[in-house]
N, C-alpha and C positions, 0 to 999 in steps of 0.2 A: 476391321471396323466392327463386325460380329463379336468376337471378343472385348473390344472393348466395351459394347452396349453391354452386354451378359456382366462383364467385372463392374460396368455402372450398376446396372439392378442389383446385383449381393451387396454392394458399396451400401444403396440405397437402402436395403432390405436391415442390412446391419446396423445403418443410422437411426432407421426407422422402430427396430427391435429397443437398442438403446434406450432412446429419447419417450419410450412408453409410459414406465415409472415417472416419469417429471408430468406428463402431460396427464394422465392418473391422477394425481396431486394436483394436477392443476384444476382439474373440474371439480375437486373438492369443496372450492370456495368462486361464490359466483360474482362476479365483478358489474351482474349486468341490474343489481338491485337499487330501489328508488332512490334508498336510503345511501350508496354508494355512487352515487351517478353525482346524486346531490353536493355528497361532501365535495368529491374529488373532479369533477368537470365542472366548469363553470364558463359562462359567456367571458371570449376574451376580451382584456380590456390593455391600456397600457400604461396609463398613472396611477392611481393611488388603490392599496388593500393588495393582499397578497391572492397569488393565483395559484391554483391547484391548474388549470388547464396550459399544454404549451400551444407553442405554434402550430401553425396547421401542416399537417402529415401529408407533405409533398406525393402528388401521387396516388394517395391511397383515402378511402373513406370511411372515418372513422374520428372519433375525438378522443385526443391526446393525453394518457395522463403526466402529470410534470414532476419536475424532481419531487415537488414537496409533499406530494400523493405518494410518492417511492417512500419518503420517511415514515408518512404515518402507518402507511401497509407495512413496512420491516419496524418498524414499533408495533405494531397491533401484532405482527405474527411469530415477533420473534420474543413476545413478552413472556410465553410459557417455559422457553429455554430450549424446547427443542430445536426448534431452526435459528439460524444465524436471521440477519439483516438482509444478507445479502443475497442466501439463498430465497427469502420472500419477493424480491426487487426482481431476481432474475427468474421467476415462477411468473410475474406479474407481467414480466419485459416479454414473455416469451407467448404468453397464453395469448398478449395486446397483440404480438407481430404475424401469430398465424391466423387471427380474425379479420386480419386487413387483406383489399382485394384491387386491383387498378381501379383507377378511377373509372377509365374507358368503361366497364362492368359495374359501376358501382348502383347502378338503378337496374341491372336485367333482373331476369326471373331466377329463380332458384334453381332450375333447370342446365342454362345459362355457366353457371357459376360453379357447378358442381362439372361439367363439361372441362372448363377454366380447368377445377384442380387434379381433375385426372389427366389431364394430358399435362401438365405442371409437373405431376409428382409420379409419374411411370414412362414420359415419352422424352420431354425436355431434360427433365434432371440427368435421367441415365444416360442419355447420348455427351451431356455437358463434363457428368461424373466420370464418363469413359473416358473421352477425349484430354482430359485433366489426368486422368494416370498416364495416360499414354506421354504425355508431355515429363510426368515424375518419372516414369520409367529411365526416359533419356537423359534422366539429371542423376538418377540415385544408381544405374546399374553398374557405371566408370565404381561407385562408392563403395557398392556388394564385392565387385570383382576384385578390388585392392586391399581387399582384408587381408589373405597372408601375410602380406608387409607387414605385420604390426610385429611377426614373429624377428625379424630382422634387425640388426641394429645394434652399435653399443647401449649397454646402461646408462642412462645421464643421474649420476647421484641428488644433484639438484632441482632436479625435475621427476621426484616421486618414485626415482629407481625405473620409469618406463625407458623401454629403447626408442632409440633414436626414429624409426620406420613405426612404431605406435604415434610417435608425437606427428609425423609427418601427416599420416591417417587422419588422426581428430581434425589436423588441419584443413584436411582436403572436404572433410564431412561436414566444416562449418562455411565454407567456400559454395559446396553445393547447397547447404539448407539456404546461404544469402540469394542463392537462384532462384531459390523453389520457391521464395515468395512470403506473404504474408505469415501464413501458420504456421510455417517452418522456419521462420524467424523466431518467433514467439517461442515454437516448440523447444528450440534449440536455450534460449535466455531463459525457459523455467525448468529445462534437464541441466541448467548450469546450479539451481539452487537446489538439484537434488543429490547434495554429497551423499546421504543415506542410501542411495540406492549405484550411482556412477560412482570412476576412477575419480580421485582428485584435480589430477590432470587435465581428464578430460573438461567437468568441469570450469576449470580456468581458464580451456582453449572455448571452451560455449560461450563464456562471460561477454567474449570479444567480437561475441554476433553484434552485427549492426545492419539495418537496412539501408540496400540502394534502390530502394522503392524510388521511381519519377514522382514527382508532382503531377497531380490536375489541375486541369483549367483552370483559371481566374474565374472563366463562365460559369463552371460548375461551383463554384465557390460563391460566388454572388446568388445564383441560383438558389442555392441553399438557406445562405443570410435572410433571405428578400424571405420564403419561406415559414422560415421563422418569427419576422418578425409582422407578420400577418398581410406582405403582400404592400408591403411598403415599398417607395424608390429608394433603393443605397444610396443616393446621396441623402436623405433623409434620415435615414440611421446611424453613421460615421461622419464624424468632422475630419477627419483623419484616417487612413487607411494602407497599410503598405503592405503594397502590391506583391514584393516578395517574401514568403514564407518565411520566418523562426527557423523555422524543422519539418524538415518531413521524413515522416516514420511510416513504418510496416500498414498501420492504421490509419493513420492523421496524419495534417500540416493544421501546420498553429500557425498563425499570423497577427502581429500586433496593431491595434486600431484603438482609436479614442469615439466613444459614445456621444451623440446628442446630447445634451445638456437633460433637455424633456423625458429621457429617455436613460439615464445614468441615475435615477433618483433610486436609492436605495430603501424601502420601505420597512421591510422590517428591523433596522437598523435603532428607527428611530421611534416606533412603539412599545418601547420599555417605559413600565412604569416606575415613577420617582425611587433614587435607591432610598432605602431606611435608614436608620443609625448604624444598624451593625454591621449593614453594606459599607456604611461612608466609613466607620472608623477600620473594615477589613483592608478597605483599600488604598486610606492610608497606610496601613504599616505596610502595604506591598510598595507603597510609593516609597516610604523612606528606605526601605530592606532594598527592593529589589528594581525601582524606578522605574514602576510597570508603564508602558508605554502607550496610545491611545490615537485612535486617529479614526477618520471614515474614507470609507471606501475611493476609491481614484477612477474616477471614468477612463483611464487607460484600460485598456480591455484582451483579456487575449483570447483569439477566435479559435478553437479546437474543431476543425472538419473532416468530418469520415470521408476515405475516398469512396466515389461511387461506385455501387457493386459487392461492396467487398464484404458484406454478408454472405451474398451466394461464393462467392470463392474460396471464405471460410467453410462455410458448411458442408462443402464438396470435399476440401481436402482434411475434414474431419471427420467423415463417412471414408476414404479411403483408410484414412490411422486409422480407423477403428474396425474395420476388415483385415488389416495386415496385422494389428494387435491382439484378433483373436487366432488368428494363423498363427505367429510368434508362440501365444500363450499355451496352442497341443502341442509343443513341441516337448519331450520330457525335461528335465534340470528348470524350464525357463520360467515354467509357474508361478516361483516365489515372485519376479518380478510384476506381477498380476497387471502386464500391461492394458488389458481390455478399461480396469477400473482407471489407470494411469490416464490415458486417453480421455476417459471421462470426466474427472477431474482435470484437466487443461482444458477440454472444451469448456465446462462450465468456468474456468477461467477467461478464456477466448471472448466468449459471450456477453460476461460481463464489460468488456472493452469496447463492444459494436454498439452497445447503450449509453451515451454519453449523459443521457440522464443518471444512472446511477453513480458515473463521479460526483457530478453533480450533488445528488441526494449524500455522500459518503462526505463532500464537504461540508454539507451544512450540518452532518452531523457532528465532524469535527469542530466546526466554530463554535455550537453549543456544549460539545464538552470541555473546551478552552478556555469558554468564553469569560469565566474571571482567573482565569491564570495567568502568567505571565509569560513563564515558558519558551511559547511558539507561537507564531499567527499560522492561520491557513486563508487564501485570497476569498476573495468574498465571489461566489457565484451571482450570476443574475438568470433564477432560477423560470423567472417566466419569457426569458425569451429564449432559453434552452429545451433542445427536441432529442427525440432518438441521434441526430446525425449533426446537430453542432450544438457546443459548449461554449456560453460565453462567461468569463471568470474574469475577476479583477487581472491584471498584468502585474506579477511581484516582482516590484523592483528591489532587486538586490544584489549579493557577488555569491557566485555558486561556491558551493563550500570546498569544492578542489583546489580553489587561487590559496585562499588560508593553509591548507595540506601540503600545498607546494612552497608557499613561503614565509608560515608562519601565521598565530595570530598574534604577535606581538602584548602588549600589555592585556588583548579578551582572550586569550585562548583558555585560563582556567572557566571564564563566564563562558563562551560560546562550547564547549566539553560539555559543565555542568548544566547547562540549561538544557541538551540534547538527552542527557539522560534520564534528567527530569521528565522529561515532556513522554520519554517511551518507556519510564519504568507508571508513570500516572495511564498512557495505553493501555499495557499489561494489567498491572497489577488492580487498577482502579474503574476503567472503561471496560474493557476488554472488548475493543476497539481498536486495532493495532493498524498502521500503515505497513503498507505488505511490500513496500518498494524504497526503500529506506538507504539507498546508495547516495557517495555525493551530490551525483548531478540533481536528486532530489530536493537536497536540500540546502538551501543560499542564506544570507546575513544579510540582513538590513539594519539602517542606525537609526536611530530618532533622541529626539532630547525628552528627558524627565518631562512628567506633569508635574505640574503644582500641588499642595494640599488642600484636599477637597476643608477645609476649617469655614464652615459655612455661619457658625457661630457666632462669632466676629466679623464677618462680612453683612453688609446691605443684602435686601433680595436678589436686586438686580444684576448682583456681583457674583452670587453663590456659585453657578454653574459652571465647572473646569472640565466640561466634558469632551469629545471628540474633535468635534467643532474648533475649539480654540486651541488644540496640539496642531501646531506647524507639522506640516510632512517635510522632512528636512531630508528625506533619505538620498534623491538624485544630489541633492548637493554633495554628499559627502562622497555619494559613487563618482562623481567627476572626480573625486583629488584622488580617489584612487587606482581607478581603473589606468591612467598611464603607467601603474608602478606594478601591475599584474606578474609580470618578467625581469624584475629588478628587488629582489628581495631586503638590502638594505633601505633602499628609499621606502619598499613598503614597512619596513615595521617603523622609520622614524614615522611618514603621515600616520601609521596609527595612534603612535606614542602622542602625534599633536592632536588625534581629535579626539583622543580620552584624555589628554587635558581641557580642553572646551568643553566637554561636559557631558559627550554622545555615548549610549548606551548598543551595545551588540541587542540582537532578537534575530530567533532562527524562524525560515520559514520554510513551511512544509508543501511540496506541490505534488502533483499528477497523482490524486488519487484514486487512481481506478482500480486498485486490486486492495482491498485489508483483508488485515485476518480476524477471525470473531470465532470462538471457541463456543458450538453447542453445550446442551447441558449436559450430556453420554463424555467429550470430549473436554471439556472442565471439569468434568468428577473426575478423570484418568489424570489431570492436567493437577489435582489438587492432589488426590491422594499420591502422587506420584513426589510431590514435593513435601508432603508429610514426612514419609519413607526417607527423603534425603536431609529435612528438617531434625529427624532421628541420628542422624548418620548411618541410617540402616541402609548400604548400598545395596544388601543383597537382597534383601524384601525389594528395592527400587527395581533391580533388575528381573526380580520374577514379574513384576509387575508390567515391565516394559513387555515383557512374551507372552504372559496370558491378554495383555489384550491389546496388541498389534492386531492387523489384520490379518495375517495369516501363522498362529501360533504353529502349527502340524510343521512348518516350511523351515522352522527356525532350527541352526545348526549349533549341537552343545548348550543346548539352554543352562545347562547347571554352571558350563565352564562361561555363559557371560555372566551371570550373576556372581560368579567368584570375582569376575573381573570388576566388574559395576561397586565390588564391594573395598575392593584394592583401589580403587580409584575414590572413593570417595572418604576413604578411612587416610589418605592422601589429604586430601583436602580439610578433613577435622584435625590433622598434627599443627595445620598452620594457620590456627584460628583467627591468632592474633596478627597473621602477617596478610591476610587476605588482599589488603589494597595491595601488596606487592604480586598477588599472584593474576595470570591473564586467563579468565575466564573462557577467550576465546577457546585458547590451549586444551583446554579440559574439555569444551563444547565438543571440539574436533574429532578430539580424543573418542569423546561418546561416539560420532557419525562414524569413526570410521571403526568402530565396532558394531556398530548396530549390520553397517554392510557384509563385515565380515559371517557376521551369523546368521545373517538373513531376517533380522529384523524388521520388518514392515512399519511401521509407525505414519501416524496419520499425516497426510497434507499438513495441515492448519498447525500443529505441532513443532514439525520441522521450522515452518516460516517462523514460529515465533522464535527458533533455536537461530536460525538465520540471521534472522534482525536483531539478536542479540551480537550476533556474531559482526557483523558489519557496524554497529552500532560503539560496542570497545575498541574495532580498530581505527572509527574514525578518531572518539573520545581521547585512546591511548597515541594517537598523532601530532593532536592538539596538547592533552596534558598527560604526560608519562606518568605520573603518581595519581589517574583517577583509579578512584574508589569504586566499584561497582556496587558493594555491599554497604558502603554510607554513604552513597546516594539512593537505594534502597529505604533509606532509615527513616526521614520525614514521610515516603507513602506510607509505608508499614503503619507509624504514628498515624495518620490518618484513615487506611482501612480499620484500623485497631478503633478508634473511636467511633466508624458506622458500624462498623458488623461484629463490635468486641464483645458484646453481651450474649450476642446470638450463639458467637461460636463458641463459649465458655457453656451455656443452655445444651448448646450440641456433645459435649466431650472435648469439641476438637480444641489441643492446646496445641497442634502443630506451628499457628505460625504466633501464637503469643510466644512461645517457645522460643522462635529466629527472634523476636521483634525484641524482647529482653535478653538475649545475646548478643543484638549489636549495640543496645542501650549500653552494657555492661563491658561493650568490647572501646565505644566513645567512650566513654566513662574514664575506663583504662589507658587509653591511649590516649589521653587527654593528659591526665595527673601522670603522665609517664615522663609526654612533652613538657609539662610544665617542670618537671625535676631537674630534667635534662637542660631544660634554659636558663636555670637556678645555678647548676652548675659551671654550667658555659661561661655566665658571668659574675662565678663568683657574690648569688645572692645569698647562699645557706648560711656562711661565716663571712661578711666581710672586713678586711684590714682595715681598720680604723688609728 
């Protein structure tokens, strides 16, 4: 028991060591001014005007800030370019959670309360943090002891050349992380998107972590709701309620329920002022082009609840990883992998997850940069009755995008491809705002029928308005005719083939956004200049560029010999200019990780993810339609950054991406009059027999 408390205090001391620099930063900017109180707290209310204040903080004394307080502080902080959005939200979550104190104490003396946090944070912790290894110990030492096995084994050529006693290992290490709980669940599902640094292999065997986290209470869940919603009876706030969970995850259970009427009123929704002309005639041609879709919000609602505790559980078993990641890290060869920073960047990933206000905040960011696209939806939050520990969001009715991967999209799959790429190359290239979780189960299809054209010209007053309101939600109807044919692939593509004859339009929908990626200004000049270089076809400038500013350049193995390589790989890809929609992106992405590992390349978080979601994002694209294009679905952003920032970057020197933008102009162009020669022929148009 002595050892464990002593392994708790270094646990603690190293958490402690850690989390300095954030908290540093955090008194930088005071959150307790007139002027800040005013904007961002305000007397709760629960009809009409939008609220900076959420529900009240079960427990603890203090007033709440709410998503839409999240938005304007990752707008006001992240406006200079150094910080991300996200990192402001999680400075703001963390500074708000260590000034909170039990309620039982929330009127002693100062005295009191200072008592509270030393025996909180030197008596409690460390016996809790002890007792917490002592429990990993008995899950991870079976995992330590069976490492020679990995040396054992045939080769399995189709599994990355590992032996057969390696693959048994990953599997035994994803077996024990589903034991060990919440952050080793997690741990395990973001060491699977780190091919830059892990085996392939392993990777793939990570991907497969799932949690058999229990459920809580219904108690606790009501608990919570009533909480939120200022202390209301639950039958007062759900007309509808089902009692068994969606899902239940490492983190949360979600459970589906229908809102009060009183209480479902979407407000910002409907304080947009009148659109103008060149709104109205924008939106026609999206109506005739692309039959953009419109509708309001559904009091179907889905309830996102943290289990209880599961802060402190986190933060214990991420004060252990970060004691054994600086052990790991003296040991000689293992450096390059700079686990201590690793650790750190997943907790601050972790973190972001235990604030259910920042999905929140991430969604409504999303809806505003959507919000005249066509693209994708994301579900509509209802941001003032959401707190630290539940998430109430619209319910997206749709079909996950695996049923389509498994049996086809029948007459959408070029539209449901093309819209997806759309929607993440506009992320990337335009927001720089990216969804960081971008796997199937993310993303579902919903149908709805064309609007009308907005021709208000011609119309009475009374008539003019074809706004939300008057679009039928037609979407459950259409999920009924399909969902019996989920496992029956011919029935599914005729029902599709009939409801794109009736008139119904695919639209993807984006969910569970609790992690994006947002590239600071340090990491968007690397991110730019990086893509100059390749813009060139200069892979070998690309690759010096990848070494000098990784994280740890001294660490990198043959630098000259990856930049010959970066330079052979990309002088590849310029011989097949004109064949690019035939070539898989993916391939080449791979290609890059698994040399960046080989040389020890460091390359940043935020980087990788967007190499990731590229990657996940062609293989859904290339499932649905084999002949996508990545490089002309490219071509309309490019025309559109080219028309905001085309002046500035011509002012600057930079012609790197006018450069790509009139090469693929020139490469359509081409491949356009090449098509059209080719169909001339086919049928006999150039000379016909008369």
């Amino acid at each position: 028991m002595k050892t464990a408390f002593f392994l708790g205090r270094q646990c603690l001391y190293q958490g402690l060591r850690q989390s300095t620099p954030v908290l540093a930063r955090s008194s930088t900017r005071s959150f307790a001014g007139r002027s800040f109180l005013r904007r961002h707290i305000a007397t709760p209310r629960f009809s009409r005007g939008t609220l900076l204040w959420s529900g009240a903080a079960g427990g603890v004394a203090a007033a709440i800030l709410s998503p839409l307080a999240f938005v304007e502080i990752g707008h006001s902080e992240s406006s200079n370019g150094e910080r991300t959005h996200e990192e402001a939200m999680l400075e703001a979550s963390r500074k708000e959670l260590k000034a909170q104190v039990p309620r039982a104490i929330q009127s002693s003396k100062k005295y009191r309360r200072g008592l509270y946090f030393f025996l909180d944070a030197w008596i409690v912790e460390p016996i809790c943090t002890g007792l917490r290894f002592l429990h990993l110990v008995i899950i991870f030492v079976p995992v330590l002891a069976t490492i020679p096995v990995i040396w054992f084994g045939a080769r399995q050529p189709d599994k990355d050349d590992e032996r057969s006693g390696t693959l048994w290992w990953y599997g035994f290490l994803v077996r024990s992380m589903e034991r060990a709980g919440a952050a080793f669940i997690k741990l395990g599902q973001w060491a699977a998107s780190r091919s830059d640094i892990f085996p392939t292999e392993m990777c793939s065997t990570m991907s497969q972590l799932h949690s058999n986290a229990p459920a809580h209470s219904l108690e606790t869940t009501i608990a919570t709701v009533r909480r939120a919603f200022g202390g209301l009876e639950f039958n007062e706030i759900f007309d509808e309620f089902d009692e068994q969970p969606l899902g239940v995850g490492a983190i949360a259970q979600v459970y589906k329920a229908k809102l009060k009427p009183n209480l479902a009123t979407p407000d910002d929704e409907n304080d947009e002022p009148p659109p103008n002309l060149a709104q109205r005639i924008k939106k026609n041609v999206d109506v005739t082009l692309k039959s953009s879709p419109s509708r309001v919000p559904s009091s179907h609602v889905a309830v996102k609840v943290l289990h209880p505790k599961i802060e402190k559980v986190v933060r214990r078993d991420l004060r252990i990883m970060g004691f054994f990641a600086s052990v790991i890290n003296a040991i000689p060869t293992m450096e390059w992998f700079s686990f201590p920073d690793e650790v750190q960047q997943f907790g601050e990933m972790m973190r972001l997850q235990l604030d259910l206000r920042i999905e929140a905040a991430n969604l409504t960011l999303f809806r505003q940069n959507f919000k005249h696209r066509t693209t994708a939806w994301f579900p509509f939050p209802y941001t003032q009755y959401t707190t630290r520990d539940i998430l109430i969001e619209e319910y997206a009715q749709g079909i996950p995008m695996e049923a389509f991967l498994q049996n086809g999209g029948g007459p959408f799959q070029k539209d449901i491809a093309d819209e997806g790429l759309d929607a993440f190359l506009n992320m990337v290239l335009i927001d720089n705002f990216i969804h960081a979780d971008l796997h199937p189960g993310n993303i579902m299809v919903r149908f709805y029928k064309p609007e009308k054209l907005d021709v208000s010209i011609f119309t009475r007053a009374e008539n003019r308005r074809t706004g939300p309101k008057e679009s039928p939600d037609v979407t459950e109807e259409v999920l009924e005719r399909l969902r019996p044919y989920r496992k029956k692939p011919k029935e599914w593509a005729a029902t599709l083939q009939e409801i794109d004859n009736e008139g119904y339009r695919p639209q993807l929908i984006f969910i569970d956004t609790g992690l994006v990626t947002e590239l600071n200004g340090k990491n968007r000049t690397n991110f730019l200049d990086l893509f100059k270089a390749v813009a060139e076809f200069d892979g070998y400038k690309a690759g010096h560029l990848m070494v000098e500013r990784c994280r740890q350049p001294d660490a990198v193995i043959d630098p000259e010999v990856f930049a010959l390589r970066m330079q052979h790989l990309v002088l590849g890809v310029k011989s097949q200019t004109f064949a690019l929609g035939n070539m898989k992106i993916g391939d080449i992405l791979n290609e890059v990780l698994s040399m960046v590992r080989k040389h020890h390349v460091r390359l940043e978080g935020d980087f990788v993810n967007v190499v990731l979601s590229i990657l996940l994002l062609e293989g859904i694209g290339r499932t649905l339609n084999p002949n996508l294009d990545l490089f002309a679905g490219a071509l309309p952003i490019l025309r559109q950054l080219g028309t905001q920032s085309g002046s500035s970057m011509i002012r600057g020197g930079d012609f790197s991406m006018l450069k790509v933008w009139a090469g693929l102009e020139a490469r359509s162009f081409l491949q356009a009059s090449i098509e059209t020669v080719e169909r001339c022929v086919k049928y006999d148009q150039l000379s016909p027999n008369i």
